[in-house]
C-alpha positions as CSV (number, residue, x, y, z in Angstrom):
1,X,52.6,-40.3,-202.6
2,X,50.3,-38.5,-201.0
3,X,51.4,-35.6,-198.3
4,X,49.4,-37.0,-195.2
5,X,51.3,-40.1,-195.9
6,X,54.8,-38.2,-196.2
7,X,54.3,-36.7,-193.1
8,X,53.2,-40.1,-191.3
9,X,56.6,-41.5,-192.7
10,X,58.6,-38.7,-191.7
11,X,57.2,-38.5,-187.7
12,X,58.1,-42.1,-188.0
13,X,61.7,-41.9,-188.4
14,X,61.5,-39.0,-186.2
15,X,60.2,-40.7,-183.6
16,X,62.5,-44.1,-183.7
17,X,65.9,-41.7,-184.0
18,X,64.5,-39.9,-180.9
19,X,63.8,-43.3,-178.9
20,X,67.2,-44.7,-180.7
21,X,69.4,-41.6,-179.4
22,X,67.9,-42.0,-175.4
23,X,67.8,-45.6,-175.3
24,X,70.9,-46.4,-177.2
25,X,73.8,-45.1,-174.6
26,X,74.4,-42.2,-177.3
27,X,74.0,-39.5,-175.0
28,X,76.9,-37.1,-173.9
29,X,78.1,-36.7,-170.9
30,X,79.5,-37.9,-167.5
31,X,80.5,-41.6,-167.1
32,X,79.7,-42.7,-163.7
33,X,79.8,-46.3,-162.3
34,X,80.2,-47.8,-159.2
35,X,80.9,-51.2,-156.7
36,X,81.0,-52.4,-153.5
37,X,84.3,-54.1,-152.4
38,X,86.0,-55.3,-149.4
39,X,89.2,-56.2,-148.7
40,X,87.7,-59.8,-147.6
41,X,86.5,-60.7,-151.5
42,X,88.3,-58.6,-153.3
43,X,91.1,-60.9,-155.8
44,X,94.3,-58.8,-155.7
45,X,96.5,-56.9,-153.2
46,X,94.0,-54.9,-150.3
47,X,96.2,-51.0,-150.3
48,X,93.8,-49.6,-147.6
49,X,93.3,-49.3,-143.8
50,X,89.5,-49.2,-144.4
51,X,88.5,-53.2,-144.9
52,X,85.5,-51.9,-147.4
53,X,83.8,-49.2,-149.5
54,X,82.5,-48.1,-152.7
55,X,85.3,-48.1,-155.4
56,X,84.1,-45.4,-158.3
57,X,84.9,-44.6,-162.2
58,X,83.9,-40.9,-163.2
59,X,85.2,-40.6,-167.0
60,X,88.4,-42.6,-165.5
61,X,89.1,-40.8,-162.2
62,X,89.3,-44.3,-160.0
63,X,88.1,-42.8,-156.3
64,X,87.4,-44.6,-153.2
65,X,84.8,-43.9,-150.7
66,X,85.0,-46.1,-147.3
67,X,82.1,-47.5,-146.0
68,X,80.5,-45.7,-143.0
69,X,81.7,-42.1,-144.4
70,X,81.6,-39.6,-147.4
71,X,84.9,-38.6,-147.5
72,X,86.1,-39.7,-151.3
73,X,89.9,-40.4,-151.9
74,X,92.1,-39.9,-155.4
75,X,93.2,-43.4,-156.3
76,X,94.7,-42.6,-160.0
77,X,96.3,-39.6,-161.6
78,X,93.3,-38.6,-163.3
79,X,91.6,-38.5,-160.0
80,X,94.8,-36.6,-158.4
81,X,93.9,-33.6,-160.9
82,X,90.6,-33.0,-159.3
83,X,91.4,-33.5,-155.9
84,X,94.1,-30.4,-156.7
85,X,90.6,-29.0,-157.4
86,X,89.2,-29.8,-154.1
87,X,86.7,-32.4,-154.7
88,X,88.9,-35.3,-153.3
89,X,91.0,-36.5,-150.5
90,X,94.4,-37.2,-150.0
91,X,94.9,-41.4,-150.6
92,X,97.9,-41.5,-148.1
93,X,95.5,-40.5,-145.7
94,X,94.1,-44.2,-145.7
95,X,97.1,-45.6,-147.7
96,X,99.1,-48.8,-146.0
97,X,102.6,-48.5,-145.7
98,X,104.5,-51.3,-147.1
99,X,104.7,-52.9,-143.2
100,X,101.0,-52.5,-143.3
101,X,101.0,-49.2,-141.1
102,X,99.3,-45.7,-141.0
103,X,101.8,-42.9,-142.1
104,X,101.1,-39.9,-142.9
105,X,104.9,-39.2,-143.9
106,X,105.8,-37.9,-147.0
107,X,107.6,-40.1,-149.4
108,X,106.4,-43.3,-147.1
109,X,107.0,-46.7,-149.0
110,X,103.4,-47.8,-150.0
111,X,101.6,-50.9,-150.7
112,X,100.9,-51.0,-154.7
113,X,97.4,-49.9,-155.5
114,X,97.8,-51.0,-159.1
115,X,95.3,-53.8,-158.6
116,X,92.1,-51.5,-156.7
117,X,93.2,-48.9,-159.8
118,X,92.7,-51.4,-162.5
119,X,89.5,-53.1,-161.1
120,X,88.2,-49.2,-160.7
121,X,89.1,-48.6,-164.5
122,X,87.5,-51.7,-165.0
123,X,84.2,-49.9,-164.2
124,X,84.5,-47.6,-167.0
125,X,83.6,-48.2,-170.4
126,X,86.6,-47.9,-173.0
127,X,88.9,-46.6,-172.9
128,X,89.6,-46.5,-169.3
129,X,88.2,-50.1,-168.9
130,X,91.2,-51.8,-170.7
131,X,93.8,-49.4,-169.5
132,X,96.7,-50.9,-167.3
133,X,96.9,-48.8,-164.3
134,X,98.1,-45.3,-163.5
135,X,99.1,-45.8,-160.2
136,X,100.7,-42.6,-160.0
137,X,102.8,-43.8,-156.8
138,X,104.4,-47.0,-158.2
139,X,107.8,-45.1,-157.7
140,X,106.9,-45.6,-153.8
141,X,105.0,-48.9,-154.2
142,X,106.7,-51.9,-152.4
143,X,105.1,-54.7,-154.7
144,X,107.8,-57.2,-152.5
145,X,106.2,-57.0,-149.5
């Protein structure tokens, strides 16, 4: 084989691993992905005061953003972490009460926010996407009312 030939076969397979590894989802990094829901189509119990907004997966932080603002609010443990670190709100801020009030109290009886947590993971590839929620408040949830 002759070495022009060798080197034409060679920037071939060079060339198709390169176009493989962009165009293949094989790069590294941050998993973002996000929807528009409202509490009008949304299949499952509505936990918010906000009626709509853009429900977000980042590598399996579930957030919520309400539509009309950029304030971004912790739905999941994962999520909890890095609002500790200042990039989210606090979800009780906009969090129902079980009566379907605003309270800011501590320790408030909440409406379950396991099915917004689960349609969130949902926008994540595995393995967030076939997770059952974290709803890291269940102990406060009131799934009766």
């Amino acid at each position: 084989m002759s070495t022009a030939k060798n080197v034409g076969i060679i920037a071939t397979v060079l060339v198709l691993s390169a176009v493989c590894a962009t165009g293949c989802g094989t790069s590294v990094g941050v998993q973002f992905h996000t929807e528009e829901i409202s509490k009008s189509t949304f299949k499952g119990t509505w936990p918010l005061i906000p009626d709509s907004g853009v429900l977000a997966c980042e590598d399996g932080a579930v957030t919520f953003t309400p539509t009309g603002t950029k304030d971004v609010y912790a739905l999941n443990g994962i999520a909890d972490k890095a609002k500790g670190e200042g990039r989210w709100r606090n979800l009780e801020d906009i969090w129902l009460t079980a009566d379907g009030r605003q309270s800011d109290a501590p320790g408030a009886l909440r409406v379950s926010s396991s099915d917004l947590i689960n349609e969130g993971l949902n926008l994540c590839p595995l393995p967030w996407g076939s997770s059952v929620a974290t709803d890291h408040c269940n102990r406060r949830a009131a799934d009766s009312f």
